[in-house]
C-alpha positions as CSV (number, residue, x, y, z in Angstrom):
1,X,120.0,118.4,101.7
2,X,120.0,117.6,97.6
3,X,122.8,118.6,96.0
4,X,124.1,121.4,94.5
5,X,124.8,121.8,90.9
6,X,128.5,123.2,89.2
7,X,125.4,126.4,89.2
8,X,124.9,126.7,92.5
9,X,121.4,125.8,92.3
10,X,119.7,123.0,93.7
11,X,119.4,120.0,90.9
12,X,115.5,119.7,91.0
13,X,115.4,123.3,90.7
14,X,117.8,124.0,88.5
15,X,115.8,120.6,86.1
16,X,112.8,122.6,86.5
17,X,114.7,126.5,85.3
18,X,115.6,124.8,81.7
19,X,112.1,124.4,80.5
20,X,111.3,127.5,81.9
21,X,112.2,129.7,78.8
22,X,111.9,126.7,76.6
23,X,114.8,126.5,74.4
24,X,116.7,129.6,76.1
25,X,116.7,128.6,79.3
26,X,118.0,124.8,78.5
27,X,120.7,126.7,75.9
28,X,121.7,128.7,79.6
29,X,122.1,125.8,81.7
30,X,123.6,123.4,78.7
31,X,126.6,126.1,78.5
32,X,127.0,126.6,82.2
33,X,126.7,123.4,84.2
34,X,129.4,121.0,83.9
35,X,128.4,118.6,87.1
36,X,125.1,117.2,87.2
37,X,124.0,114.9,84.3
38,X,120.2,114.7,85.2
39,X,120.1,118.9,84.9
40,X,122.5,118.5,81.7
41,X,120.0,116.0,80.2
42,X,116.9,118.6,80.5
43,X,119.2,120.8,79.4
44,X,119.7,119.5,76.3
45,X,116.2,118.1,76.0
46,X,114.4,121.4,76.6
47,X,117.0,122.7,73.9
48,X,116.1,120.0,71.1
49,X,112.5,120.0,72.0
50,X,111.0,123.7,71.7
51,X,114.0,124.9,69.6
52,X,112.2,122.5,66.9
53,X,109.0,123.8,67.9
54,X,110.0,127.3,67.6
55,X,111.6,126.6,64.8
56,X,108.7,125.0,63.5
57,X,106.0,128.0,64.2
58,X,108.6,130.3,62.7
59,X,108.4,128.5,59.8
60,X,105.0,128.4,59.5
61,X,103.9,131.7,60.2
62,X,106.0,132.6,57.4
63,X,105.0,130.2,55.0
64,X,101.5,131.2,56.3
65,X,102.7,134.9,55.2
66,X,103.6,133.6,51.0
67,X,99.8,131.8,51.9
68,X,98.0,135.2,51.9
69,X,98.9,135.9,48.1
70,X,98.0,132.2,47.0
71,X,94.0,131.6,46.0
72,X,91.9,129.1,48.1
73,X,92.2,127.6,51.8
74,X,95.9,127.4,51.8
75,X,96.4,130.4,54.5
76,X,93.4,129.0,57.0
77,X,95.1,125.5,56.6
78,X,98.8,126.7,57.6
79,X,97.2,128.8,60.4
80,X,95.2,125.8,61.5
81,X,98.5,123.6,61.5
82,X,100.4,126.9,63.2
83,X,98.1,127.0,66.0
84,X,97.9,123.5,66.6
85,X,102.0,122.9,67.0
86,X,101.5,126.2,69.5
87,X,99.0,124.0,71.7
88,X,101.2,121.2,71.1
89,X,104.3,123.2,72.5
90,X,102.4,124.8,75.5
91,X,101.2,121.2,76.4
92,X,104.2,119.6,76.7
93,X,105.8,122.6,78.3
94,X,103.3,122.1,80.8
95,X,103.9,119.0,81.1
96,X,107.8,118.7,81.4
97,X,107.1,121.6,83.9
98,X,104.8,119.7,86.0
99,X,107.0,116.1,85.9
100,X,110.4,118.0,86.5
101,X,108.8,119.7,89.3
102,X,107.9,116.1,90.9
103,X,111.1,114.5,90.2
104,X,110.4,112.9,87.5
105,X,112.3,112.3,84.1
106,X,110.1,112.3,81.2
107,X,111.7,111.3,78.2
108,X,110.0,112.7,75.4
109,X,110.5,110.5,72.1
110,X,112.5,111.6,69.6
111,X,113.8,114.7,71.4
112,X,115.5,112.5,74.5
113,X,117.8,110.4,72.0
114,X,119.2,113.3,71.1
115,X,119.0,115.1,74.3
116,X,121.6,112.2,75.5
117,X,124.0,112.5,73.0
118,X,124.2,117.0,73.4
119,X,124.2,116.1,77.4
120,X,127.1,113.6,77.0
């Protein structure tokens, strides 16, 4: 039997719940577990990952908005670049679905460093 986190839930599981909902689903599980350090970790990961990338299409689809009233390729350009940090995001959320589900810790560059320091 694996253990049980300060949650309740099962630690794989519960890795696997905070990419779920991308950023709000690692924000839940950040605030509420207090035990486990590997679920913490995703936690925090999930949290600094697609809370960048969100905040990153948000961003650009409002740039992308200013871009309509500006002459020339600029809106096709910043829709390009919107659509491709979607793909990005869907990808990797895939991905860190996928690996958690296995057991495995993928430590995404960038976002994991600071993932480690928010997890404690």
């Amino acid at each position: 039997m694996s253990d049980r986190t300060s949650t309740g839930i099962e630690a794989p599981l519960a890795s696997v719940l905070c990419y779920a909902g991308w950023w709000l689903t690692g924000l839940v599980f950040l605030v509420v577990e207090r035990k486990d350090k590997d679920v913490r970790f995703h936690a925090a990961q999930s949290v600094v990952l697609f809370g960048a990338l969100s905040a990153a299409m948000i961003a650009l689809g409002s740039v992308s908005v200013v871009a309509l009233l500006l002459p020339g390729p600029a809106f096709r350009l910043l829709q390009a670049t919107s659509n491709l940090v979607w793909l990005v995001a869907v990808l990797l959320w895939i991905a860190l679905l996928v690996r958690t589900f296995r057991g495995e810790t993928w430590r995404v560059p960038l976002a994991s460093g600071v993932a480690d320091r928010i997890a404690g």
